[in-house]
C-alpha positions as CSV (number, residue, x, y, z in Angstrom):
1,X,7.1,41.9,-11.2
2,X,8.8,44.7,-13.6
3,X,9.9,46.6,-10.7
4,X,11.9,43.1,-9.3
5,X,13.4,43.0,-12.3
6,X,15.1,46.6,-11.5
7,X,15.4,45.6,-7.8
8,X,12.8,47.8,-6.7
9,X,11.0,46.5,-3.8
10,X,7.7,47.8,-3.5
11,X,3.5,46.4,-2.5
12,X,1.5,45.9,-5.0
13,X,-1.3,47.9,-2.8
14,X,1.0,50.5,-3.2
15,X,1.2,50.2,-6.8
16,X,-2.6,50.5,-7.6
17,X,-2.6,53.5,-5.0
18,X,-0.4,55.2,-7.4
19,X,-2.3,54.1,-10.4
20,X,-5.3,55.7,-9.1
21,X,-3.4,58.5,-8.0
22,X,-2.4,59.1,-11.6
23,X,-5.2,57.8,-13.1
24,X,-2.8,55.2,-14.9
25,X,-4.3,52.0,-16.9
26,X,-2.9,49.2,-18.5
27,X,-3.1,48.9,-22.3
28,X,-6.8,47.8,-23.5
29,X,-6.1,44.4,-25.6
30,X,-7.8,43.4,-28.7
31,X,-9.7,40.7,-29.5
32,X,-8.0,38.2,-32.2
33,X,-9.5,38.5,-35.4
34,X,-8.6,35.1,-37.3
35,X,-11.0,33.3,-35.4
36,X,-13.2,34.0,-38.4
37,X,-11.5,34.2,-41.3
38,X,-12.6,30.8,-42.7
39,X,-15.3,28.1,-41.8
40,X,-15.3,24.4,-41.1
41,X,-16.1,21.5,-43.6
42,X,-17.6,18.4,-43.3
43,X,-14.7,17.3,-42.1
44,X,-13.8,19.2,-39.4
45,X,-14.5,17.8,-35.7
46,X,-14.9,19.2,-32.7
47,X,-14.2,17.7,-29.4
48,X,-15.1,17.8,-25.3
49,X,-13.8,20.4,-23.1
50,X,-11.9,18.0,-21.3
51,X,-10.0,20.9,-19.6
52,X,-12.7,22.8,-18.3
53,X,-11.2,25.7,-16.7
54,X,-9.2,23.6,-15.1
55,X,-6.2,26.0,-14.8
56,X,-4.5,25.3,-11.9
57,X,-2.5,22.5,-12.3
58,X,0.8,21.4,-11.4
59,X,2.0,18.7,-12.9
60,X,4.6,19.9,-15.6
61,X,4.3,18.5,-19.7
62,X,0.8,17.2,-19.2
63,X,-1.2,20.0,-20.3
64,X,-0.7,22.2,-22.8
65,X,-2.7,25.4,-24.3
66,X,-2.8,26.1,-28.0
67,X,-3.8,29.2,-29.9
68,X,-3.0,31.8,-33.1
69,X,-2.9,35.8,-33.1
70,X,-2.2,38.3,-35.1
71,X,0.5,41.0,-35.5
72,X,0.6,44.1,-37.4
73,X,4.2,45.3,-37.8
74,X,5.0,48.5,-40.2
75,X,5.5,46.2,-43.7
76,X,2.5,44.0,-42.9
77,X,0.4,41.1,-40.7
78,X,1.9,38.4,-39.5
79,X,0.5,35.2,-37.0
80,X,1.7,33.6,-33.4
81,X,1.0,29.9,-33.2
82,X,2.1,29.0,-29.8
83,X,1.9,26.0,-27.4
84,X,2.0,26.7,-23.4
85,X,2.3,24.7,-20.8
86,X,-0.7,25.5,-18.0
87,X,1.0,24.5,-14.9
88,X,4.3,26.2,-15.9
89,X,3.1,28.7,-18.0
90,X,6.3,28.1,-20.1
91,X,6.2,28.2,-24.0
92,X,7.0,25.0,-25.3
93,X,6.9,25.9,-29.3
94,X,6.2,28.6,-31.2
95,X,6.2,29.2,-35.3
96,X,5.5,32.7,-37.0
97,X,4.4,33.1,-40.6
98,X,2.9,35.6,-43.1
99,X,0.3,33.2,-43.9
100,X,-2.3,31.6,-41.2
101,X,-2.9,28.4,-43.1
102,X,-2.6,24.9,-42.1
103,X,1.5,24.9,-42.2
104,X,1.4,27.0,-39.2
105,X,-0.1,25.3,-36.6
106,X,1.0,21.6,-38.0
107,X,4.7,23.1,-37.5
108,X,4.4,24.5,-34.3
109,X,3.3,21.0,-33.5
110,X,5.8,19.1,-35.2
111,X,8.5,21.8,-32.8
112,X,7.1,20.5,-30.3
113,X,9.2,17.5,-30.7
114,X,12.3,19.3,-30.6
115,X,11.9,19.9,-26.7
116,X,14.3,17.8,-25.3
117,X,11.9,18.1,-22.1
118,X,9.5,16.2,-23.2
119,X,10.2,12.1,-23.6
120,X,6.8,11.0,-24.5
121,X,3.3,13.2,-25.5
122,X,1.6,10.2,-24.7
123,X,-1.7,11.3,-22.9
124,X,-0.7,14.6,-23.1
125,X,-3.9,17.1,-23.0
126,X,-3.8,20.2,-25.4
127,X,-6.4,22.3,-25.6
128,X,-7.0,25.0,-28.2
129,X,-10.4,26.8,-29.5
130,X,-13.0,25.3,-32.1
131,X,-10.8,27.3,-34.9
132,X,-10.6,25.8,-38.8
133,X,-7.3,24.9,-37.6
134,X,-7.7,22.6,-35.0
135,X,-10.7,21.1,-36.4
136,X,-9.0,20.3,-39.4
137,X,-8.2,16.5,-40.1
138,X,-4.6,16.5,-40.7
139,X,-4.1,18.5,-36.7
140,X,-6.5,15.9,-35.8
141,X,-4.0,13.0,-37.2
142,X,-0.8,14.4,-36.2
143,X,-2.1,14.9,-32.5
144,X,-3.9,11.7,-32.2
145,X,-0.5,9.9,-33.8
146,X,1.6,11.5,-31.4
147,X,-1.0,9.8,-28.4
148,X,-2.6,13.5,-27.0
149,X,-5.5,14.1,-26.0
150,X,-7.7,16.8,-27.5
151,X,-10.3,19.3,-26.1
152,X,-11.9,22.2,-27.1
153,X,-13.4,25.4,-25.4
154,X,-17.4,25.8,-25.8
155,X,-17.8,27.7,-28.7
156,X,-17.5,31.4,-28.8
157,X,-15.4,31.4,-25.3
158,X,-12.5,32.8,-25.3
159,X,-12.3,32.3,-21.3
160,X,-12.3,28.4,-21.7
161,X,-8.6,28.9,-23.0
162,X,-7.5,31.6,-20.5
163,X,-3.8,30.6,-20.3
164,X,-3.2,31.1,-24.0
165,X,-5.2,34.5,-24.2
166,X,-3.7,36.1,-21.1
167,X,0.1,35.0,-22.5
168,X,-0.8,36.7,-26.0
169,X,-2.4,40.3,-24.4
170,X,0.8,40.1,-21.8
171,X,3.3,40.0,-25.1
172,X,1.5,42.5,-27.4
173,X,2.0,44.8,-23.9
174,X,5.5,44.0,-23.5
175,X,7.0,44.2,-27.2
176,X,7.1,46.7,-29.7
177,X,6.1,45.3,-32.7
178,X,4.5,47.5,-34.6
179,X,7.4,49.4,-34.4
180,X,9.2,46.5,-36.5
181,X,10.6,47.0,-39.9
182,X,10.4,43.8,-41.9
183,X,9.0,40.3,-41.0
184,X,12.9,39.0,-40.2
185,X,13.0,42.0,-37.9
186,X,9.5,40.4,-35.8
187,X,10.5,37.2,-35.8
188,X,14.0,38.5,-33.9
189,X,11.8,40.2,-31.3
190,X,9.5,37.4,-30.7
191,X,12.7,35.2,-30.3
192,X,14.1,37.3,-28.1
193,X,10.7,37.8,-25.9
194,X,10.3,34.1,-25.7
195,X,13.6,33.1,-24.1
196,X,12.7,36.3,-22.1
197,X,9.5,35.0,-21.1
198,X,10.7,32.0,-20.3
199,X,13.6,32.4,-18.3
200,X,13.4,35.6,-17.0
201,X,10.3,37.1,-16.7
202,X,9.1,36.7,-13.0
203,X,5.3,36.0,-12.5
204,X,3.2,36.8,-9.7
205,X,1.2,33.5,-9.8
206,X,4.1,31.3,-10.5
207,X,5.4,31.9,-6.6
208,X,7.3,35.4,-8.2
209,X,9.2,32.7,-10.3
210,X,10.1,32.5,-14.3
211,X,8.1,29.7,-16.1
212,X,11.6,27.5,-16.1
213,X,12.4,28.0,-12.6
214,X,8.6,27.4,-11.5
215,X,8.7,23.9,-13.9
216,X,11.6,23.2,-11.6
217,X,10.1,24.1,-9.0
218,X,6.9,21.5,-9.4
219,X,9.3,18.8,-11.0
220,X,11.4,18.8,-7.7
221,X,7.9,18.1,-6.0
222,X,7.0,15.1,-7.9
């Protein structure tokens, strides 16, 4: 899909030929390391993997995959708390921060309403790990008042939320930033990647389309 984007036609067959050829790889990604930073209370709840691997949908705005990683960049560590859509694969909200506590993933949720897109989260499904985070009782509330519907993957797999993970190792491969200066200087990448992502980055498994024009795509369908 890289090479489409420089109008070079060429097989994939062909491609992994010449990988082998070369004895090319693709960069190893890491595994996230927040997931066990801190540990649940009382309070915490954890709910059914309604989802279930269910990946292949394609009804637009109805379910969405949640998660958190980590960047190093030269002055620091920062964290990702995005939302993506499964059937789309587009990014509906996104917040960075130096700090992974609650404020993260609570205002990625509140951006979430900022998506003219979206009319109603009513029986919405979002799915995210069994992380502090999404356990907590105030992400409980402010999903549950916004009418979603929560699930969780099985604890300790990180295949139950697929969508998320792949969309995470796919950016760390495509952006330099540990190359980036400051936090302000991130946050500019990131921006940039995401409207990138979104509107520009053909995908293999979206019918060779960008996340907006495969949305389209299914929404014309409906």
């Amino acid at each position: 899909m890289k090479l489409k984007e420089k109008n070079i036609i060429m097989n994939h067959k062909k491609i992994i030929r010449i990988m082998k050829k070369y004895s090319l790889f693709c960069k190893i990604r890491r595994r996230n390391p927040y997931k066990n930073i801190t540990k649940k209370t009382q309070e915490h709840r954890t709910f059914e993997n309604k989802l279930n691997r269910e990946f292949n949908q394609l009804s637009p705005y109805k379910f969405f995959s949640t998660d958190i990683s980590y960047f190093f960049y030269k002055s620091g560590l920062a964290y990702l708390s995005v939302v993506k859509d499964i059937a789309s694969g587009e990014i509906i909200s996104w917040k960075l921060s130096r700090r992974i506590d609650m404020g993260l993933v609570l205002n990625t949720v509140e951006s979430m309403k900022q998506n003219k897109n979206i009319e109603s989260f009513e029986n919405i499904l979002i799915h995210s790990d069994q992380g502090v985070h999404y356990t907590n009782p105030s992400y409980i509330s402010m999903v549950n008042n916004l009418g979603m519907i929560q699930s969780m993957s099985r604890k300790g797999n990180c295949l139950d939320n697929a969508p998320i993970e792949s969309f995470f190792g796919h950016m760390k491969d495509d952006i330099d930033y540990q190359d980036c200066r400051s936090f302000e200087e991130l946050k500019e990448t990131i921006f940039n990647y995401m409207n990138y992502y979104n509107n520009e980055r053909y995908q293999w498994n979206l019918k060779k389309m960008t996340p907006v024009q495969y949305r389209n795509h299914l929404l014309s369908l409906a």
